[in-house]
VOVO-452345 format. One record per residue (C-alpha): y negated, z negated, x; residue in three letters. Coordinates in Angstrom, 1 decimal. Last residue first. Layout:
Y, Z, X, res
Y, Z, X, ala
...
//
This chain:
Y, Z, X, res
-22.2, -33.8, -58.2, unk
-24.4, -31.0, -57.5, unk
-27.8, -31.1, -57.3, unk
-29.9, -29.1, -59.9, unk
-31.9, -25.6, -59.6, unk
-33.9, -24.5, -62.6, unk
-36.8, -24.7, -60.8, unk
-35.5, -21.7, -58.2, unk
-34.8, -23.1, -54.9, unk
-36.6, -21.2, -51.9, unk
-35.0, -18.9, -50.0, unk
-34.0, -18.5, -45.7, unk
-31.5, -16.2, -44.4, unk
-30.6, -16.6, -40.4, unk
-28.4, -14.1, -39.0, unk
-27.5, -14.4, -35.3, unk
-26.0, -13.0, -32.7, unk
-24.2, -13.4, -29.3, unk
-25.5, -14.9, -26.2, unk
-27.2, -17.8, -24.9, unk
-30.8, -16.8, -26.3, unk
-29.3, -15.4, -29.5, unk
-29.7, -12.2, -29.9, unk
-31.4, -11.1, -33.8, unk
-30.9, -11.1, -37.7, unk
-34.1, -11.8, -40.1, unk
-33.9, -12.3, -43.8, unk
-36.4, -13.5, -46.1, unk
-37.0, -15.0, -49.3, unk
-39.2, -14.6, -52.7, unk
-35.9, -14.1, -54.6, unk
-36.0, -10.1, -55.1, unk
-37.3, -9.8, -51.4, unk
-33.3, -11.5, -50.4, unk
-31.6, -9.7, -51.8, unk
-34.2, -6.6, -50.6, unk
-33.7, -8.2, -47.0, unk
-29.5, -8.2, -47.4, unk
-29.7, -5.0, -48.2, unk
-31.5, -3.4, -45.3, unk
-29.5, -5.5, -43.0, unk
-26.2, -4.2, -44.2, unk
-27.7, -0.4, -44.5, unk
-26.5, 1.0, -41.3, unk
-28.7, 2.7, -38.3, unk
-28.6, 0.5, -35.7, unk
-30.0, 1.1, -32.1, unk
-29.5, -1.9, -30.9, unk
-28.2, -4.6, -34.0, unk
-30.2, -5.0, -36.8, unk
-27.1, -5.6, -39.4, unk
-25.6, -2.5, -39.6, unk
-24.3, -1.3, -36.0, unk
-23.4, 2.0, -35.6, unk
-25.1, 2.3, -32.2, unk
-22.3, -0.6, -30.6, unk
-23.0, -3.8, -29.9, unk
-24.7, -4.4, -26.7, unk
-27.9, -6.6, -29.0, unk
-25.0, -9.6, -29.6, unk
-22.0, -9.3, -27.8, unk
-20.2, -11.7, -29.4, unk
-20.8, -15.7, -29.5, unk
-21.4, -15.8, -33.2, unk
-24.0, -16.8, -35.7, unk
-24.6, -17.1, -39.7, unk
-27.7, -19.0, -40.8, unk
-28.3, -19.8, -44.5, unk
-31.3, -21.5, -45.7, unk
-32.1, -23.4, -48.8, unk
-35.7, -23.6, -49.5, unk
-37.6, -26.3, -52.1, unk
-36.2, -30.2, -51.0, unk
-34.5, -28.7, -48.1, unk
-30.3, -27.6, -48.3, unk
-29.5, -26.4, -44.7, unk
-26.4, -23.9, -44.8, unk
-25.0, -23.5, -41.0, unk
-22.3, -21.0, -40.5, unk
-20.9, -20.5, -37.0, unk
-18.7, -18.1, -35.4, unk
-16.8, -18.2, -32.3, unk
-15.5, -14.8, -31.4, unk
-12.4, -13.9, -29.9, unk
-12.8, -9.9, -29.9, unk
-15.7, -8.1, -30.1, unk
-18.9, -8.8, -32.0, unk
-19.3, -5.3, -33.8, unk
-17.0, -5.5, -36.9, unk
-15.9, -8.6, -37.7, unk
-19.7, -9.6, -36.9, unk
-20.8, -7.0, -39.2, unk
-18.2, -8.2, -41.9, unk
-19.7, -12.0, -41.3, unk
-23.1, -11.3, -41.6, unk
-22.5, -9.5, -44.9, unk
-20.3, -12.0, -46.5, unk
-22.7, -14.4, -45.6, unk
-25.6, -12.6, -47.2, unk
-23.4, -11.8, -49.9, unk
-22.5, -15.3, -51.0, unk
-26.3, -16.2, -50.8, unk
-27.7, -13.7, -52.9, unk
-24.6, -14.5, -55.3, unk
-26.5, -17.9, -55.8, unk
-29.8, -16.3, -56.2, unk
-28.4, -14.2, -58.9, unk
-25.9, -17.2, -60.7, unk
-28.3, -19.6, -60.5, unk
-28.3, -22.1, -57.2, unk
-26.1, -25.4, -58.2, unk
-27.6, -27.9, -55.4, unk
-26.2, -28.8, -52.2, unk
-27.5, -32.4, -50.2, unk
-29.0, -31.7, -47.2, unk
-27.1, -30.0, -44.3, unk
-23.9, -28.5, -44.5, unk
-22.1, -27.0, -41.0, unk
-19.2, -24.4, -41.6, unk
-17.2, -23.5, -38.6, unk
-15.2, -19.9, -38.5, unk
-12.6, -19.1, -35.6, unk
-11.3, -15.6, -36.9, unk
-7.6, -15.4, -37.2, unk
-7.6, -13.8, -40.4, unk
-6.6, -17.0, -42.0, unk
-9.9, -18.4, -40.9, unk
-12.3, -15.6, -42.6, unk
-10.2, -16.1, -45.6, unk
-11.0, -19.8, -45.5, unk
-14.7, -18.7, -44.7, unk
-14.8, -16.7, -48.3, unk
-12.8, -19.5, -49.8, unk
-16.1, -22.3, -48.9, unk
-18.5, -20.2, -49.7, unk
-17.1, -19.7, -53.1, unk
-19.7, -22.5, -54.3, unk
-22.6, -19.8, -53.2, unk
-21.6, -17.3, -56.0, unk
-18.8, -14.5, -57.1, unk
-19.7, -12.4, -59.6, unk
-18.0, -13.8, -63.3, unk
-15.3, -11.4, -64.5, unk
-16.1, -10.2, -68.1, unk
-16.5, -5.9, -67.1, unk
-13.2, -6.6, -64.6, unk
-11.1, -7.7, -67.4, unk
-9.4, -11.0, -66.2, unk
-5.0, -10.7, -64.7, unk
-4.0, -13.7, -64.1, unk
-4.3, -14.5, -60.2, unk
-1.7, -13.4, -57.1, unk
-1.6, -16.4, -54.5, unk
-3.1, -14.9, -51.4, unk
-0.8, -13.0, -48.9, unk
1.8, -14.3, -46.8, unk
3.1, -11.8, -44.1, unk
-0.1, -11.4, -42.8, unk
-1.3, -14.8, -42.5, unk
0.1, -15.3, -38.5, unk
-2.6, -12.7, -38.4, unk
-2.1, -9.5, -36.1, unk
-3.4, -8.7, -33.0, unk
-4.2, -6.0, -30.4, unk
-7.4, -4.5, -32.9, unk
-9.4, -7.2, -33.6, unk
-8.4, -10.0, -36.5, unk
-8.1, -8.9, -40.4, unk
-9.6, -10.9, -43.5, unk
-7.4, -11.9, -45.8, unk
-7.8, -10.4, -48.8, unk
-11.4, -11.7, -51.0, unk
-12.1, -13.9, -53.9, unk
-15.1, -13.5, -56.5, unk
-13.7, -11.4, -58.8, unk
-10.1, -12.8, -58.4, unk
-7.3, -11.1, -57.6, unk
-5.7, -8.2, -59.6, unk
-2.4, -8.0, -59.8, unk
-1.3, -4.8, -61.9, unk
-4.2, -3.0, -60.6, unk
-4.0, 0.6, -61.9, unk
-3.1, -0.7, -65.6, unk
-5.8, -2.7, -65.5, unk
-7.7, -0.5, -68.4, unk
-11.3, -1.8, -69.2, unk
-11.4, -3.3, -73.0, unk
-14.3, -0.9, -75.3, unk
-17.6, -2.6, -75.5, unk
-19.3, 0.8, -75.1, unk
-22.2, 1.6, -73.2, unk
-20.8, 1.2, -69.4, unk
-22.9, 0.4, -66.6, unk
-22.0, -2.8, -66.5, unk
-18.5, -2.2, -65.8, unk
-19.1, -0.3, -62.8, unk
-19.7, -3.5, -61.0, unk
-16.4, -5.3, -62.4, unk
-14.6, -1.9, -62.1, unk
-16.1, -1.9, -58.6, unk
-14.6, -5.4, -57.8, unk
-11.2, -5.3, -59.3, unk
-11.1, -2.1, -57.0, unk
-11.8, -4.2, -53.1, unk
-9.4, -7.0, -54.8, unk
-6.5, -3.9, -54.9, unk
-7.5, -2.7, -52.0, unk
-7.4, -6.0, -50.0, unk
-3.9, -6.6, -51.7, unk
-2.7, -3.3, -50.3, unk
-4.0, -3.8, -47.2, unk
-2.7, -7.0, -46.3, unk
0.7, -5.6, -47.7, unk
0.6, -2.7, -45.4, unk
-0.2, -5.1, -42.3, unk
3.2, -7.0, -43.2, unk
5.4, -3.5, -43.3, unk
3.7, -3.2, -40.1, unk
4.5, -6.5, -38.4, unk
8.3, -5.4, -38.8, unk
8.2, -3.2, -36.4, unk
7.7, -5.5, -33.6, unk
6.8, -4.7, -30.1, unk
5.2, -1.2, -30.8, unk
3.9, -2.4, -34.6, unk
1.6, -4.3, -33.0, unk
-0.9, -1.7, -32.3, unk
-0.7, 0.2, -35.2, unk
-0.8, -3.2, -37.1, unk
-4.1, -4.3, -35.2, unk
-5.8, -0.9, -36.5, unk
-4.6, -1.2, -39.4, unk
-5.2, -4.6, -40.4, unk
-9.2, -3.8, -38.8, unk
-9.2, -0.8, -41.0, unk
-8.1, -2.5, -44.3, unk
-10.7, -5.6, -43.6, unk
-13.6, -3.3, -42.3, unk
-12.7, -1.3, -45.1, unk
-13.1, -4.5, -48.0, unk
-16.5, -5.9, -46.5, unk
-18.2, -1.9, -46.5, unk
-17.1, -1.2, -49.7, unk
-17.9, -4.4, -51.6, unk
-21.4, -4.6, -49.9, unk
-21.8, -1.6, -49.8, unk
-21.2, -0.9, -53.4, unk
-23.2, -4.0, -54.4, unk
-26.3, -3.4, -52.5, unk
-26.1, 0.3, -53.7, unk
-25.9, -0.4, -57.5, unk
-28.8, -2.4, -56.8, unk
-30.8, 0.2, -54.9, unk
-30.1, 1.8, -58.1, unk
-31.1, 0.0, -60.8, unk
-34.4, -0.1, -58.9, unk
-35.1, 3.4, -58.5, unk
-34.2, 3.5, -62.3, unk
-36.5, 1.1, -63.6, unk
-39.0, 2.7, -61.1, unk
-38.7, 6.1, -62.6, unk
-38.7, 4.2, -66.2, unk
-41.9, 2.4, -65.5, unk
-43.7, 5.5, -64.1, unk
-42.3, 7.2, -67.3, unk
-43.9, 4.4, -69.4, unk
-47.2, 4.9, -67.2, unk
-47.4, 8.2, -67.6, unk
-47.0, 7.9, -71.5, unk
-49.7, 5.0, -71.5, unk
-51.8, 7.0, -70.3, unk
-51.5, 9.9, -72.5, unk
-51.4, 8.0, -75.6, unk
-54.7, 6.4, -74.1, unk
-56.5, 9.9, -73.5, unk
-55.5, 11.1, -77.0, unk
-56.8, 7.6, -78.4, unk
-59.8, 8.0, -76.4, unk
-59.7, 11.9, -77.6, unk
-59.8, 10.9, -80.9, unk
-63.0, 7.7, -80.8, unk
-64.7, 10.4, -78.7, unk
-64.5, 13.0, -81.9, unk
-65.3, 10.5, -84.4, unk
-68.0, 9.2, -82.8, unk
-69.6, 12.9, -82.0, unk
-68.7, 13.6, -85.9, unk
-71.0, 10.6, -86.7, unk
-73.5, 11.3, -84.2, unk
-74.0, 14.8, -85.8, unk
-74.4, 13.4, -89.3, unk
-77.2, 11.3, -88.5, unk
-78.8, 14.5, -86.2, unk
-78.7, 16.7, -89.4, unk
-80.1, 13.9, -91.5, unk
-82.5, 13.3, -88.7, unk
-83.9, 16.6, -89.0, unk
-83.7, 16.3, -92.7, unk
-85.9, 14.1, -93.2, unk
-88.5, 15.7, -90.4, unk
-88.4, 18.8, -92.8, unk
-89.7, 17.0, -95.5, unk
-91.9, 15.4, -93.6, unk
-93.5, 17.7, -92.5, unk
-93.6, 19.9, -95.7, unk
-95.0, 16.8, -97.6, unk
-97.7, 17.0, -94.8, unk
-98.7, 19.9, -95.4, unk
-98.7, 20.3, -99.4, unk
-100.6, 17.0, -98.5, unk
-103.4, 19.2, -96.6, unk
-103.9, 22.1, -98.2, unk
-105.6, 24.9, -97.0, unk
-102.0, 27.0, -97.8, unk
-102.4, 28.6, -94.5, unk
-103.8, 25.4, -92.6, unk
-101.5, 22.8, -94.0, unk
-99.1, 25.0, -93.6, unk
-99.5, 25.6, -90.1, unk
-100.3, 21.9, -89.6, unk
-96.9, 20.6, -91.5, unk
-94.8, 23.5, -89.1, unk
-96.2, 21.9, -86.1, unk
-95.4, 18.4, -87.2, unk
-91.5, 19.3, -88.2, unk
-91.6, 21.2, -84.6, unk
-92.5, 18.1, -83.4, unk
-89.2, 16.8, -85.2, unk
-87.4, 19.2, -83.9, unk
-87.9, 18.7, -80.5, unk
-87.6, 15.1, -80.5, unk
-83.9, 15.7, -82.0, unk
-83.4, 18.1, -79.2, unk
-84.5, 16.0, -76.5, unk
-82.0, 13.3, -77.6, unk
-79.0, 16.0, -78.5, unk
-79.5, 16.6, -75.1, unk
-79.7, 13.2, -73.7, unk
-76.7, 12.2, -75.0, unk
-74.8, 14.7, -74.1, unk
-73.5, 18.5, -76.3, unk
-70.9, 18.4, -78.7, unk
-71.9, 16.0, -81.9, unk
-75.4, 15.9, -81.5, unk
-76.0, 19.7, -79.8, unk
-73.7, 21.1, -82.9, unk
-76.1, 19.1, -84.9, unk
-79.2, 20.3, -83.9, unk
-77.8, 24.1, -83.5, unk
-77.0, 23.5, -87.3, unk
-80.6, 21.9, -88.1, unk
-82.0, 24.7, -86.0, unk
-79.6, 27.5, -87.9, unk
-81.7, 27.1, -91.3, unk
-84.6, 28.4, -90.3, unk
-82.4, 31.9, -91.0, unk
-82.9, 30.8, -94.9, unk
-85.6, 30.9, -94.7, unk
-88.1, 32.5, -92.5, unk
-90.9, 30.3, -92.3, unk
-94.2, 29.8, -89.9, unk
-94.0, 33.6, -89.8, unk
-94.9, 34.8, -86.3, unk
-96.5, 33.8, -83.1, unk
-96.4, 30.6, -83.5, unk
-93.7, 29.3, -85.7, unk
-91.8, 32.8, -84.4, unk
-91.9, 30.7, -81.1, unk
-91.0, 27.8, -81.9, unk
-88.1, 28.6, -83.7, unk
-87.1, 31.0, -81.6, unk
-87.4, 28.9, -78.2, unk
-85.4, 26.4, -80.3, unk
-82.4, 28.4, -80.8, unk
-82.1, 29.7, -77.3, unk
-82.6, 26.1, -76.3, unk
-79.8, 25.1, -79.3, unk
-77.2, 27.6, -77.8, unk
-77.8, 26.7, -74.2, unk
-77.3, 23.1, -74.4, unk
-74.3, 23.8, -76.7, unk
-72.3, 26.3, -74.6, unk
-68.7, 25.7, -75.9, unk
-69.6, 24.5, -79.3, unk
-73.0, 26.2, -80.2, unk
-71.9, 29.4, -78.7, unk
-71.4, 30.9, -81.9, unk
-74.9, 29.7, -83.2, unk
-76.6, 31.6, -80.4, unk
-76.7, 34.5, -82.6, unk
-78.4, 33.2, -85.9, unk
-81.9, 32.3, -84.8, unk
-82.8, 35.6, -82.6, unk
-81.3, 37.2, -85.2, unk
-83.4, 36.5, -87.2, unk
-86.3, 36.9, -85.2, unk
-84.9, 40.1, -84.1, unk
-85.1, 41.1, -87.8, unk
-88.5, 39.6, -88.7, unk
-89.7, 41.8, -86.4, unk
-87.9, 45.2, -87.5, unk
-89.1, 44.4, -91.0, unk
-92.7, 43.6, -90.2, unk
-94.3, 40.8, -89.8, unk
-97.5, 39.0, -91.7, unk
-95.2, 37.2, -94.5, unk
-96.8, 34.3, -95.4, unk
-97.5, 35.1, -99.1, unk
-93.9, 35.8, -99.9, unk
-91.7, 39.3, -100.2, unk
-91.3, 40.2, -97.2, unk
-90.1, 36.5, -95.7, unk
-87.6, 35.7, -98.8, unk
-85.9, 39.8, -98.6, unk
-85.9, 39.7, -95.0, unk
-84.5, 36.4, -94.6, unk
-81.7, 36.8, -97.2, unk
-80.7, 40.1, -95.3, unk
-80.2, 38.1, -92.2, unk
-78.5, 35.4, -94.0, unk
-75.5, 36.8, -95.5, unk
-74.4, 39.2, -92.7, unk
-75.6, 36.5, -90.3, unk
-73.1, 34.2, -91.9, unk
-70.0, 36.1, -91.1, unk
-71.0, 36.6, -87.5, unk
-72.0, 32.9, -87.4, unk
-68.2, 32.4, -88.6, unk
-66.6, 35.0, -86.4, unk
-68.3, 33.9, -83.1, unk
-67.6, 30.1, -84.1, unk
-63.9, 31.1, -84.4, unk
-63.5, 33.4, -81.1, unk
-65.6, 30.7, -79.6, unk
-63.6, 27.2, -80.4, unk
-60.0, 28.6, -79.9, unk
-58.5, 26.4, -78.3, unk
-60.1, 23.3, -80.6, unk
-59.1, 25.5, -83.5, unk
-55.4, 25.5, -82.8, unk
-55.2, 21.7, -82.1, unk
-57.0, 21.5, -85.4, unk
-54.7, 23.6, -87.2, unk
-51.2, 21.9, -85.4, unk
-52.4, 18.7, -87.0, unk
-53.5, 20.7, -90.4, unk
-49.5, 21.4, -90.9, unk
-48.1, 18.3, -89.6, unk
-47.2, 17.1, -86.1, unk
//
């Protein structure tokens, strides 16, 4: 903001004390100037003290004429019209303030102020034409006072209206700039809300899969390790290589969040899996997988920021894993499968990554657990069920469960929201629970080979 932007912004605060010291200024000019005109012309029949308060009567209300301007120009014109009739027709220059108070009322004041003030003036024009008219006993010297005084009149109001466009043309602009400031920051705040519910999805989903995995191994290794010791050193490796896939996937979450194009270190993970593969998933507590003791084929090493997220073709290894932990998994197709985009298709991995961690977690033991995918013309739909224990699970549930109060269900609905789908998770009617996650098929989407 430049030097006469910070000026006008100062004025328009200080509207009165200025107009109070400029029509304060001008009186001391223009009061005497009256005096002087009115006492020595023809029409002067006043006396000095008169004349005076009509003067003033004039020149005062001109420093309200911006913060008050109905007032100012009624105070104005009751002079006017009254020293018109009860006193000199003229007292120049303090006449003078009518067609300021006229314009002040134009460009500050409504519309239909400055509208009864014009009409005001210009019969005062008229009245002013027949005084003179009648003094003078001349008719045309009259009327060429009338209208000379009508002219400018609307010369006074002409000009007003333009400062009165110019001024709500500014403060349109002012009020836009404003607007669209709010609305930026609105934009931003729910930029940001967004962003993070996100973040969130992804944490818990990574978090939340991994630990059930690390403390269902420990848990079934504590328990085995009383008949063979062995079995321990086994469950330790299970969780080490869960760990380690559990980190490969927050550096390749994190990793998006970072502003530089710098390499990520790897130096902590020395054999990373996969982005989009998991560790072995663990059985109850009281066993331990036949799998243990073999874990997953160790992957080159990919920079977590470049790994690709993991999608609906790696259903397939995310129920293998689900097997070699001991849990009974079925997969069911229906339709023909089509290559889902790389969102909606890691919508539908973590759906079913979800549903099965929760019922890993709150089913029981030796559960039965069935995925169903059901490719339609425009929906795919995803249903995830198991012969647990359904609505007895315990409060700590996540996916909808009785008295749940985890965020697994939560996200999996605003995955699902972001695609136009739905999610809904209840008992089945023979027992157990089931997850059922429906979405329609982008355009984009094509069948697979």
């Amino acid at each position: 903001m430049g030097w006469y932007e910070r000026a006008v912004a100062w004025g328009e605060r200080h509207r009165f004390a200025i107009d109070a010291v400029g029509t304060t200024t001008a009186a001391l000019f223009v009061v005497p100037a009256s005096l002087a005109t009115v006492a020595g012309g023809s029409l002067g029949r006043s006396g000095t003290w008169e004349l005076l308060a009509w003067s003033v009567a004039l020149v005062a209300p001109l420093a309200w004429r911006r913060v008050q301007p109905v007032w100012s120009t009624a105070v104005v014109a009751a002079a006017a019209l009254s020293h018109l009739l009860l006193g000199p027709p003229i007292i120049f220059p303090a006449d003078l303030a009518v067609l300021w108070a006229l314009y002040a009322v134009t460009a500050y004041g409504p519309v239909w102020a400055h509208r009864a003030a014009l009409g005001l003036a210009l019969m005062g024009a008229a009245m002013l034409g027949g005084t003179m008219s009648l003094a003078a006993g001349d008719v045309n010297a009259g009327a060429a006072m009338a209208i000379t005084a009508s002219i400018t009149a609307l010369a006074a109001w002409a000009f007003g209206l333009v400062r009165r466009s110019r001024r709500e043309t500014l403060e349109a602009l002012r009020d836009r700039a404003l607007r669209l400031e709010i609305e930026r920051d609105q934009q931003a705040q729910i930029a940001t809300a967004a962003e993070r519910a996100r973040i969130a999805r992804e944490m818990h989903d990574i978090v939340a899969h991994s630990l059930s995995v690390i403390v269902a191994q420990a848990d079934g290794g504590r328990y085995a390790a009383q008949a063979d010791p062995q079995a321990a050193a086994r469950v330790l490796g299970v969780v080490s290589e869960t760990g380690r896939a559990a980190l490969a996937d927050m550096r390749r979450l994190l990793g998006v969040l970072r502003s530089d194009d710098a390499p990520r270190a790897t130096t902590d993970a020395p054999h990373p899996l996969p982005s989009g593969s998991r560790a072995p998933l663990a059985p109850m507590p009281g066993t331990v997988s036949s799998a243990v003791g073999h874990p997953a084929p160790v992957a080159p090493a990919v920079p977590a920021g470049l790994a690709p997220g993991p999608d609906d073709a790696d259903l397939e290894s995310l129920l293998e894993q689900a097997r070699g932990a001991g849990m009974r998994v079925s997969l069911v197709r229906v339709g023909d499968p089509r290559r889902l985009p790389p969102g909606a298709g890691l919508t539908l991995h973590r759906v079913c990554q979800e549903a099965l961690t929760n019922v890993r977690k709150h089913a029981g033991p030796e559960v039965s657990v069935t995925v169903v995918t059901r490719w339609g013309p425009r929906s795919v739909e995803l249903e995830v069920a198991d012969d647990g224990r359904g609505a007895a699970a315990e409060p700590s549930s996540g996916d909808g469960r009785a008295g749940s109060s985890g965020y697994g269900l939560l996200g999996m609905r605003e995955r699902a929201a972001m695609f136009g789908g739905s999610v809904t998770a209840g008992p089945r009617p023979g027992g157990g629970w089931r997850v059922r996650f429906s979405m329609p098929l982008p355009e984009e989407t094509k069948e697979t080979a």
